[in-house]
C-alpha positions in Angstrom: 36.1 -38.8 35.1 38.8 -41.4 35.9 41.8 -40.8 37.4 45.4 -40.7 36.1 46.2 -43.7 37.9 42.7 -45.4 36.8 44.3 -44.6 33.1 47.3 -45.8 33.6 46.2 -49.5 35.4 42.9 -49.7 33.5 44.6 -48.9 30.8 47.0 -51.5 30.9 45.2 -54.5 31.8 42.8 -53.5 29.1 45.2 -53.4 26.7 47.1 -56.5 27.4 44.5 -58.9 26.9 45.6 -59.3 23.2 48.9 -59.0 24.0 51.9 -61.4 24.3 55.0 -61.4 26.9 57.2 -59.6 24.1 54.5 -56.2 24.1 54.1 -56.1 28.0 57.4 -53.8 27.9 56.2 -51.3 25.5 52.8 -51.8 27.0 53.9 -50.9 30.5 56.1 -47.9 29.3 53.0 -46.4 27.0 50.6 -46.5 30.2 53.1 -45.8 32.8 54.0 -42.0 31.0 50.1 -41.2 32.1 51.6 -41.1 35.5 54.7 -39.8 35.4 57.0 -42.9 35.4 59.8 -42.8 32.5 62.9 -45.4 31.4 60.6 -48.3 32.8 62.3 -51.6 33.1 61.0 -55.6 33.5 63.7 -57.5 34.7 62.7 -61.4 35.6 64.4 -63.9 37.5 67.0 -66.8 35.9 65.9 -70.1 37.7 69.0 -70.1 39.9 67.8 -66.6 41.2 71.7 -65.5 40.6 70.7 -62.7 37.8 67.8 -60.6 36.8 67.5 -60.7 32.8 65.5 -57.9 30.5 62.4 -59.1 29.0 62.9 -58.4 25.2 63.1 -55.5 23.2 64.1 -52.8 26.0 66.9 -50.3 25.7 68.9 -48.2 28.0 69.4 -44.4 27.9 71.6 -44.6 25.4 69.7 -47.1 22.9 71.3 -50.2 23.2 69.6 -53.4 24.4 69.4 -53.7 28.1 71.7 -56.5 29.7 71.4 -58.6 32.3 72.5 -57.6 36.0 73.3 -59.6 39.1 71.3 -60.5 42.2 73.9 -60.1 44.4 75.8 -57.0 44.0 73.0 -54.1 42.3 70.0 -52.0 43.9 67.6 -53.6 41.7 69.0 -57.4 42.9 68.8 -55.4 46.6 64.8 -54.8 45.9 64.7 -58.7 44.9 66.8 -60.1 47.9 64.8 -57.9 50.5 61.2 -57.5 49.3 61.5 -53.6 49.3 61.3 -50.2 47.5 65.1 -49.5 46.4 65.8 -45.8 45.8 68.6 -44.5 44.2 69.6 -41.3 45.0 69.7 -38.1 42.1 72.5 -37.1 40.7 72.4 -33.4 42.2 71.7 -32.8 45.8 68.1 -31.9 46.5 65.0 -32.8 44.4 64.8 -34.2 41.1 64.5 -37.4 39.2 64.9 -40.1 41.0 65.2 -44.0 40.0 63.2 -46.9 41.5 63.3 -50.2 41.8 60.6 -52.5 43.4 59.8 -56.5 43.2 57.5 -58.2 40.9 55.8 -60.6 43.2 53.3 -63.1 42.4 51.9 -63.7 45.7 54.8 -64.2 47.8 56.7 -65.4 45.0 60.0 -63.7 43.7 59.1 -63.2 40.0 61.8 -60.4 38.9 62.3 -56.2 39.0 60.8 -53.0 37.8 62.6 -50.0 37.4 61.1 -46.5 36.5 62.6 -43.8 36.9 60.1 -40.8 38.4 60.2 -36.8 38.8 58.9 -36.6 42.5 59.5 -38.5 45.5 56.7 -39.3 48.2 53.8 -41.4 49.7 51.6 -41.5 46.1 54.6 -42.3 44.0 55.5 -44.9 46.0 52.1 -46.0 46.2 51.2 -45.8 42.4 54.7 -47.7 41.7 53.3 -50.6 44.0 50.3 -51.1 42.1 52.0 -50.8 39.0 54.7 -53.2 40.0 51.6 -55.6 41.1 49.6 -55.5 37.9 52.8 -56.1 36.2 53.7 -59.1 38.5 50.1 -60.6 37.2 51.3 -60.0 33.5 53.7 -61.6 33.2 52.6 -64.6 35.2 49.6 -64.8 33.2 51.7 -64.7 30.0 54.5 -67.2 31.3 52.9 -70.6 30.6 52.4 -70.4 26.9 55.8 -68.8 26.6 58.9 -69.9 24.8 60.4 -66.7 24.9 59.6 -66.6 28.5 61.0 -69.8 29.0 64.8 -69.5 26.9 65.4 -65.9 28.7 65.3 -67.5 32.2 67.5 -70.6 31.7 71.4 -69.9 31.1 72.0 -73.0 29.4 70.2 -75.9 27.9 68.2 -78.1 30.2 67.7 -82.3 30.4 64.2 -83.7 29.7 63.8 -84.6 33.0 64.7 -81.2 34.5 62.1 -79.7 31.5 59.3 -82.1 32.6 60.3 -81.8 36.4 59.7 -77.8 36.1 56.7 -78.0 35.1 55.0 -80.4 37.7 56.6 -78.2 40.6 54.4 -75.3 42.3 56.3 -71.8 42.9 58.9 -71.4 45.0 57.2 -69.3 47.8 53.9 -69.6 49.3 53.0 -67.5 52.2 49.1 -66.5 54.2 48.6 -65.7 57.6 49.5 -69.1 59.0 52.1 -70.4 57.3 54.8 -69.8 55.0 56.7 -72.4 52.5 59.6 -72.0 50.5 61.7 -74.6 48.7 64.5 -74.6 46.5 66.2 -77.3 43.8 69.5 -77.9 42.2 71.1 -78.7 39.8 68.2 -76.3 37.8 68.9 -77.5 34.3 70.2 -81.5 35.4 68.4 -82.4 38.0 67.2 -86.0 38.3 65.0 -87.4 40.5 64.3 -84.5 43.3 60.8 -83.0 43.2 58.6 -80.9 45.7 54.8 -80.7 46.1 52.3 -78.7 48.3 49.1 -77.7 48.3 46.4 -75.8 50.5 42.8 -77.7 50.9 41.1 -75.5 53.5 42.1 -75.6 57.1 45.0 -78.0 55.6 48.6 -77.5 54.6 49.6 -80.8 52.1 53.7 -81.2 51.9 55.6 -84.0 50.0 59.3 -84.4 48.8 60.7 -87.2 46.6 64.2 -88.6 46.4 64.3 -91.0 43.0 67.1 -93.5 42.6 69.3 -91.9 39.7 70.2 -88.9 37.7 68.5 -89.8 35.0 65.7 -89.2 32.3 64.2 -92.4 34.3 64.6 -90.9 38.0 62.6 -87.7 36.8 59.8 -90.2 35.0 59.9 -91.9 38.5 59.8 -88.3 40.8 56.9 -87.4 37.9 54.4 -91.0 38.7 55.4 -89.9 42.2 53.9 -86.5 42.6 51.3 -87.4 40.0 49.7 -90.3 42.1 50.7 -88.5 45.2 48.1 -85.5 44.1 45.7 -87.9 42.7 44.9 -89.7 45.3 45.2 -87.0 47.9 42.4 -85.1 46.0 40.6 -88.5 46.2 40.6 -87.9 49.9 43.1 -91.1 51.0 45.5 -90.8 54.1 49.0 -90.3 54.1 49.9 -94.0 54.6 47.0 -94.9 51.6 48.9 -92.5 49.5 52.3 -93.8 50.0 51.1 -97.3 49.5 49.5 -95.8 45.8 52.8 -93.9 45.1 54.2 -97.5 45.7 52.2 -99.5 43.6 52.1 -97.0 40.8 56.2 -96.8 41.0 56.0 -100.9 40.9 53.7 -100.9 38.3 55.5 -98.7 35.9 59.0 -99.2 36.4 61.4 -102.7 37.6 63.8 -102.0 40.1 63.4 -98.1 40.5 62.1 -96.9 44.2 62.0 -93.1 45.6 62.4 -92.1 49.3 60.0 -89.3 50.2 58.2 -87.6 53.3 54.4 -87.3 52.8 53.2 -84.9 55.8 49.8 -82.8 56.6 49.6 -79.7 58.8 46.4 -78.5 60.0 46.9 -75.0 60.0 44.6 -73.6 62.9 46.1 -76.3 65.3 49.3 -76.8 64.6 48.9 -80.8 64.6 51.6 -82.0 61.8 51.4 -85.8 60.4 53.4 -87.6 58.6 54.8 -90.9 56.8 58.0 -91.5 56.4 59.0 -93.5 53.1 63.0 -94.6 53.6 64.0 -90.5 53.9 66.2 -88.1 56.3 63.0 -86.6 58.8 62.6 -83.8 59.0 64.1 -81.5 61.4 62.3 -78.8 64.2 63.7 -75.2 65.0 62.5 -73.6 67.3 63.3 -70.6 68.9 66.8 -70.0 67.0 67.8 -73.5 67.6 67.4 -77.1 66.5 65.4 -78.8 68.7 64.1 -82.1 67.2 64.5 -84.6 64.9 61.1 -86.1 63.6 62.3 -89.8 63.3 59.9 -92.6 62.4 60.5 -95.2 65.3 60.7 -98.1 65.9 61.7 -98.7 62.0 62.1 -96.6 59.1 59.2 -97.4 56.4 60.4 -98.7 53.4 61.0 -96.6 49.7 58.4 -96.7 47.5 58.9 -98.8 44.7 59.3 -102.5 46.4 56.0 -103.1 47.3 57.2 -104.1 50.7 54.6 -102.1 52.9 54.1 -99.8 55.8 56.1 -100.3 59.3 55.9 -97.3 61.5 52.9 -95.3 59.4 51.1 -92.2 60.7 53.0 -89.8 63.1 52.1 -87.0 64.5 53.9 -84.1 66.5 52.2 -80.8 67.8 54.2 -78.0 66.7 54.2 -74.6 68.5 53.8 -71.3 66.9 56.9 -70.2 65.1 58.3 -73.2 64.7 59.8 -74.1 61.1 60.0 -77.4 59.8 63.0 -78.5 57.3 62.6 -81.3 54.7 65.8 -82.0 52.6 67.2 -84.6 50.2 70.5 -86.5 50.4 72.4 -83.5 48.1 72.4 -81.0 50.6 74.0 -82.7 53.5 76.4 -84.7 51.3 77.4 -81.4 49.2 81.0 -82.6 48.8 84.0 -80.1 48.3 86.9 -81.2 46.0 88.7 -82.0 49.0 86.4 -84.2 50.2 84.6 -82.8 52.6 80.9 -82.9 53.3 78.6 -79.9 53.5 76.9 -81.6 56.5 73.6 -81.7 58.5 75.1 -79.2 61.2 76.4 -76.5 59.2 73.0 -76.9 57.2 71.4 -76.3 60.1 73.7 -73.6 61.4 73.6 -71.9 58.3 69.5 -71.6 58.1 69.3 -70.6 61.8 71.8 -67.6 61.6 70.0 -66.3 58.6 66.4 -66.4 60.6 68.4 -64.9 63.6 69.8 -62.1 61.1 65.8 -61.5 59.9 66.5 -63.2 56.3 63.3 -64.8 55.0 62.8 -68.0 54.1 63.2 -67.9 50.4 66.2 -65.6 50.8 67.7 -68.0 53.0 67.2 -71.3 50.9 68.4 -68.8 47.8 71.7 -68.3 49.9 71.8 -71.6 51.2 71.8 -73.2 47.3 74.5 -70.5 46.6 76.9 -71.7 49.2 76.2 -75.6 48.4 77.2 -74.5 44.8 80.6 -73.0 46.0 81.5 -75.6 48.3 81.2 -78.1 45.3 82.9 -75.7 43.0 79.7 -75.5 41.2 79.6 -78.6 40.0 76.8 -80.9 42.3 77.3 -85.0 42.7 73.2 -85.0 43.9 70.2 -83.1 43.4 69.8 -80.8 46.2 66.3 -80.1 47.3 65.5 -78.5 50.6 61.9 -77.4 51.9 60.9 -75.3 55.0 57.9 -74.8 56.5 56.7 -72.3 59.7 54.1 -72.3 60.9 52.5 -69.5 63.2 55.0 -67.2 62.7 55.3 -63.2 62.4 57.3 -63.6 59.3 54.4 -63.8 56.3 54.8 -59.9 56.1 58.3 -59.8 55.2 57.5 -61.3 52.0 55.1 -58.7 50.5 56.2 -54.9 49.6 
């Protein structure tokens, strides 16, 4: 005979395979009942992480629609923010109902909230709720790509084309195993230009690569898009870093006159340590290590040239060994020349100050990058001059748990 909890997850995933993002709510609530769970909620992620919005057709105790609450300042933004089980205490002292609140991860990816509301407190109801909470993390995602619905409920405004064909090519946010753990973030979300991202995992390897288009146009983001495209292509065709920047080149020449992109190609080898790169006209990356910044990764004796100009390689391949716990920071020109209305510069050291006292205070890495984008928002009043990317990368560290409930 199968379990209540058998019921209840078999139950779902059984009965979602016809089903569409609008029915996972009802879906969810109908299986959850068989194991005591009540007023469940699927809150999601807008793509500024700065609220958590209601998938459709949910209502609150008192029947109207459910609206959307803030990352910032609620318990279910507090589960978001630090990967955890958020309890809110009962309204009488002593036992009784209780309401929950746990993330939605997709891997190590932030995807949104649940909220249930249960009858009993303990290990097993906190248990269940985590599987729960993880099936329902794998709904959604697997319902996300062919939806519109999906896709208008996390945006707060209307988006550019390049910013809509820019999203699409970009991997998640957060990616995190035993040896290394990656998080990036982008802004403007709905403008953005010519910034793009890219990794990958190919065995014992960690692939990294971020792209700086000249612009803020529909063409920058077609020039970011040839970029990453070739850049994957030919990686998968097994080239080397400087082969591939010399392809992203000729493929940026070929489509385009007079439009180049700066960009950092690099490869970690995950059991060693050994980073290499090629750097294509763009900031190097930076090395902290132990709490503090300890090295710049320049590309001496002369930069290498954007891609675009057909103009060739003139440092190439470099390596560094890293040691374990280091993390590597990639960035594009928007984050360090974040400009106030008074004219003053966000700059490289309070960047770097500001990342470093948010490790030191146990923030994770996606946390931190969610805060940092926050504050480079305020500084400019909201309103950015460049697309902001940054990119950060440990390696060896002790901090892949914190992202996983």
């Amino acid at each position: 005979m199968q379990s209540e909890g058998e019921l209840a997850l078999g139950g779902l995933l059984d009965s979602t395979h016809l089903a569409a993002m609008e029915d996972l709510p009802g879906l969810v609530a109908e299986h959850a009942r068989l194991i005591g769970f009540s007023q469940t909620m699927i809150y999601v992620s807008d793509l500024q992480q700065q609220r958590l919005v209601p998938l459709p057709g949910q209502l609150d105790a008192s029947g109207e629609p459910l609206e959307p609450i803030k990352i910032d300042t609620t318990l279910a933004g507090r589960a978001f923010r630090t990967v955890e089980i958020v309890q809110a205490k009962p309204e009488s002292q002593g036992e009784g109902p209780r309401r929950l609140w746990l993330p939605l991860l997709d891997g190590t990816e932030r995807v949104g909230v649940f909220g249930a509301t249960v009858r009993e407190s303990g290990e097993l109801v906190e248990w269940r709720a985590k599987q729960l909470a993880a099936l329902i993390s794998v709904l959604v995602i697997s319902k996300r790509p062919h939806s519109d619905s999906y896709a208008r409920l996390v945006r707060a405004r209307p988006m550019t084309l390049s910013a809509e064909v820019l999203w699409n090519l970009l991997p998640p946010g957060t990616f995190a195993n035993d040896d290394v753990v990656v998080a990036a973030a982008l802004e403007p979300a709905y403008e953005m230009g010519g910034d793009a991202y890219d990794y990958a995992i190919d065995g014992n390897l960690l692939h990294i690569s971020l792209f700086d288009a000249m612009g803020h146009d529909t063409s920058a983001g077609l020039t970011a898009t040839v970029a990453i495209g070739s850049c994957r292509h030919n990686r998968r065709q097994g080239m080397g870093l400087p082969e591939i920047s010399e392809a992203i080149d000729a493929a940026i020449k070929e489509q385009f006159t007079g439009r180049f992109a700066t960009g950092i190609l690099a490869r970690l080898e995950l059991r060693s340590g050994l980073l290499s790169w090629v750097n294509r006209g763009h900031h190097p990356p930076l090395l902290i290590r132990g709490g503090q910044w300890v090295a710049t990764l320049e590309s001496l004796p002369v930069p290498d040239p954007p891609m675009g100009f057909g103009l060739g390689l003139s440092a190439g391949l470099r390596r560094y060994q890293l040691q374990r716990g280091d993390r590597l920071l990639f960035y594009t020109d928007g984050i360090i020349e974040a400009q106030s209305p008074d004219g003053e510069l966000f700059g490289l050291e309070r960047f770097i100050d500001f990342v470093v006292r948010h490790e030191a205070d146990g923030v994770s890495a996606p946390e931190t990058l969610r805060r940092l984008i926050q504050a480079i928002l305020r500084h400019q009043s909201g309103l950015l001059q460049d697309d902001a990317t940054v990119m950060t990368v440990e390696w060896g560290g002790d901090h892949p748990r914190r992202l996983i409930l």
